[in-house]
C-alpha positions in Angstrom: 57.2 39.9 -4.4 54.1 38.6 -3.4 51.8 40.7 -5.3 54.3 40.8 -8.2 52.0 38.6 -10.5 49.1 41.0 -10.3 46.9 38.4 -8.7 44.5 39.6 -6.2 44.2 36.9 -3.0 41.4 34.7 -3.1 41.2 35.5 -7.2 41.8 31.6 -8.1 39.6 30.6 -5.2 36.7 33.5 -6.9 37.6 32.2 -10.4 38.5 29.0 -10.7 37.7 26.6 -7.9 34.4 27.5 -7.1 33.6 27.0 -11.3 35.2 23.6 -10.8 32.0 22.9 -8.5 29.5 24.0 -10.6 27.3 20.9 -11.3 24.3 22.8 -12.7 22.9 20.5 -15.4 25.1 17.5 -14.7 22.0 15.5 -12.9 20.1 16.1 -16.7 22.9 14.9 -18.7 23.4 12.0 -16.9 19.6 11.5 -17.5 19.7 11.9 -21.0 22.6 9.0 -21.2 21.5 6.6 -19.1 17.6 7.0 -19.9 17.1 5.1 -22.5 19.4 1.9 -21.9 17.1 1.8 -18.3 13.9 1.8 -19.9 15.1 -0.8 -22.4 16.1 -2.8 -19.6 12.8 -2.3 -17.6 10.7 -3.1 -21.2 12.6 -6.2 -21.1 11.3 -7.5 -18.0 7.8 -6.9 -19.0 8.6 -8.8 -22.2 10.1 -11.2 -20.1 7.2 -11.5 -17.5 4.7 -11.7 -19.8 6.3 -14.2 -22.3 6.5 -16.6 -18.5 2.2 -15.5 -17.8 1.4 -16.6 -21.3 3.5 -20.4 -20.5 1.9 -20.5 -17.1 -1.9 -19.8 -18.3 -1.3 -21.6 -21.3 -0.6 -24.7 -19.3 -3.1 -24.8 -16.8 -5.3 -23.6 -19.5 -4.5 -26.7 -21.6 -4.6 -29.1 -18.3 -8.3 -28.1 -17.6 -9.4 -29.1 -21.7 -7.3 -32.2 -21.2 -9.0 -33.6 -18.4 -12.3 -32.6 -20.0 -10.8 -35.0 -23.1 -9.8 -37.8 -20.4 -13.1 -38.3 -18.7 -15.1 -37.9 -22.3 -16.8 -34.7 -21.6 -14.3 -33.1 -24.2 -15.6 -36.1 -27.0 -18.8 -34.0 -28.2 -16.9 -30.8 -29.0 -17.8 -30.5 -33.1 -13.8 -28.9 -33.6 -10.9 -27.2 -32.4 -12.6 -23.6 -31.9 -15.4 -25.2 -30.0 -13.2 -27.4 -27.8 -11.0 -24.6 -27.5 -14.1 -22.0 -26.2 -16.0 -24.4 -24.0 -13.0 -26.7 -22.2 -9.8 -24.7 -22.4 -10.9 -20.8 -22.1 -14.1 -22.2 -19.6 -10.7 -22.3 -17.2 -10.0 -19.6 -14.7 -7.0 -19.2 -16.5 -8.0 -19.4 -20.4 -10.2 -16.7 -19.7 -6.6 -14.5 -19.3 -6.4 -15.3 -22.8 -7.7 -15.0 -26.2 -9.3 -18.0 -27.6 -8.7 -17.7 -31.2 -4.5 -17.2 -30.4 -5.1 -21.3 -29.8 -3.5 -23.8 -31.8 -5.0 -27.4 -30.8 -3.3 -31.0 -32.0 -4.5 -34.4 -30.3 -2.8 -37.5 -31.3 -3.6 -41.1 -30.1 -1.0 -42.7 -29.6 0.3 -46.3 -30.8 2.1 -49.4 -28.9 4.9 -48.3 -30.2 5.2 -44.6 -29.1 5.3 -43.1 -25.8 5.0 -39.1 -24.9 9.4 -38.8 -25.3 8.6 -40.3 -29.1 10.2 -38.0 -31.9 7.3 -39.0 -34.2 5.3 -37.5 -31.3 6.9 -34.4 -30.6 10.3 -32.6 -30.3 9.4 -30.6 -27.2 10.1 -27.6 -29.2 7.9 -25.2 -31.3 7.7 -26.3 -34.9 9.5 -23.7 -37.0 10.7 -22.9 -40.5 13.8 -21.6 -40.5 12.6 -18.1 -37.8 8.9 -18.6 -39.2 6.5 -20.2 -36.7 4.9 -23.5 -39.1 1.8 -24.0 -37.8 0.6 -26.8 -40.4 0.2 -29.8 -38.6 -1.9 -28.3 -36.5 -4.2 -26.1 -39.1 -4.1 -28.6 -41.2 -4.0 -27.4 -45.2 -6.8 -26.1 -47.6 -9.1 -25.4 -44.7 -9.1 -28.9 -43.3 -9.2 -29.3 -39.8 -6.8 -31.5 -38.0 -8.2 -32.1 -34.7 -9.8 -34.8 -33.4 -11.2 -36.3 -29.9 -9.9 -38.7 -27.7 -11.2 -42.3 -27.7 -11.7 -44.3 -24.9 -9.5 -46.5 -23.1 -6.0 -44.8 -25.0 -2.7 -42.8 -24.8 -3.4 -39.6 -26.0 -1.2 -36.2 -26.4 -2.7 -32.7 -26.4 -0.3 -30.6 -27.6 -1.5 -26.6 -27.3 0.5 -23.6 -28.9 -0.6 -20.0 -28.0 0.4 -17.1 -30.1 1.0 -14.1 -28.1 2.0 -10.4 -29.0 5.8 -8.8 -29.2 5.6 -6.0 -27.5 9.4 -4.9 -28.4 9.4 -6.1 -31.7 9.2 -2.7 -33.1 11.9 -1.4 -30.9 14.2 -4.4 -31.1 13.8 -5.7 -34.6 15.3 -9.1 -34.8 15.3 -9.7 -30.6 12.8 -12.2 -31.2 13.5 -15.0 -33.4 9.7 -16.0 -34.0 7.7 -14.8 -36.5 3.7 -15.7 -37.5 2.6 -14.4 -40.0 5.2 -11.6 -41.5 5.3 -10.3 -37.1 7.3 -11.1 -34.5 5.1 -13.2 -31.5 5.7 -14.8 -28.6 4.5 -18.3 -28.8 4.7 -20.7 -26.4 4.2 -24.7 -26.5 2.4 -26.8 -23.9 1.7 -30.5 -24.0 0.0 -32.9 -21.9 -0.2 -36.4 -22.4 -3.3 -38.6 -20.3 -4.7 -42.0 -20.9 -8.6 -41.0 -21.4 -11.2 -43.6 -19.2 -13.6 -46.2 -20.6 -16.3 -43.5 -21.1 -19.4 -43.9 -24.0 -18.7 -43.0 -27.7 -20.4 -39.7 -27.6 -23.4 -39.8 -30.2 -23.1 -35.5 -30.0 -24.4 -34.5 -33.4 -21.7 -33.1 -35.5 -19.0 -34.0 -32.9 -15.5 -33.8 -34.5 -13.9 -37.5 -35.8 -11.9 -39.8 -33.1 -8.3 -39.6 -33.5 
């Protein structure tokens, strides 16, 4: 009765168990599935980690050309791209960054206003609609908008850096911030100081007091 069914012992164990076990490939599969959702993931934390170095080195950047504009030694810059080049990327860390990717606004402040004032700033990066508007601080038809501190007042400098997207073309859409027709990281920095009873500079060509 035993060998009625025409099975030979072991035959199941031979044919079917031990190809139950056979995991050849599965390690590559599971590879192929999981790859790409892990790089993503590790791409986002450079994104991540870079968009934080750019706030970080933007700030201290910003802090070093503020004091420079507190004391007066900032007064004899002729504009934004000089002020920008000698007192802010002259730091340790605005030389991590590129100059020109700068956006410089200084505003003297009235009796009225304090650093918290809406008519001052929002805190936020000035946008239209997802498109970074960079106007009041380029100013229109070529003008320049920037202007140096004068002594003895409350003054804000308020610094945005325009950075690169590196998974913009990956993610479209992940980043809400565009600059001209490409997605950026940009980050705002602002530091308000009450500049010292220094002399007018008499710097030919120096850019106009706020």
């Amino acid at each position: 009765m035993a060998g009625g069914s025409g099975l030979k012992p072991g035959g199941f164990a031979k044919s079917g168990f031990w190809r139950s076990r056979d995991r050849r490939g599965v390690a590559a599969l599971e590879f192929a599935i999981l790859n790409i959702p892990f790089f993503m993931l590790v791409l986002g934390v450079c994104e991540l980690s870079f968009d934080l170095f750019l706030q970080e080195a933007t700030d201290l950047a910003l802090q070093t050309g503020a004091r420079e504009m507190e004391i007066g030694q900032g007064s004899g810059a002729t504009g934004e791209s000089n002020f920008v080049q000698n007192y802010v990327c002259g730091s340790p860390a605005g030389r991590m960054l590129i100059c020109k990717n700068f956006h410089i606004k200084v505003q003297d402040l009235t009796s009225s206003q304090d650093y918290s004032s809406p008519s001052v700033s929002t805190g936020s990066l000035p946008m239209n609609g997802k498109n970074l508007d960079l106007s009041s601080y380029e100013g229109t038809n070529g003008v320049s908008v920037f202007c140096t501190a004068p002594p003895g007042t409350l003054i804000m400098i308020s610094a945005i850096y325009v950075g690169p997207s590196f998974l913009s073309a990956m993610l479209p859409g992940l980043f809400s911030e565009y600059y001209n027709g490409t997605n950026v990281h940009a980050v705002l920095s602002q530091v308000g100081v009450a500049s010292e009873q220094f002399p007018v500079s008499t710097t030919s060509g120096a850019a106009p007091q706020c």
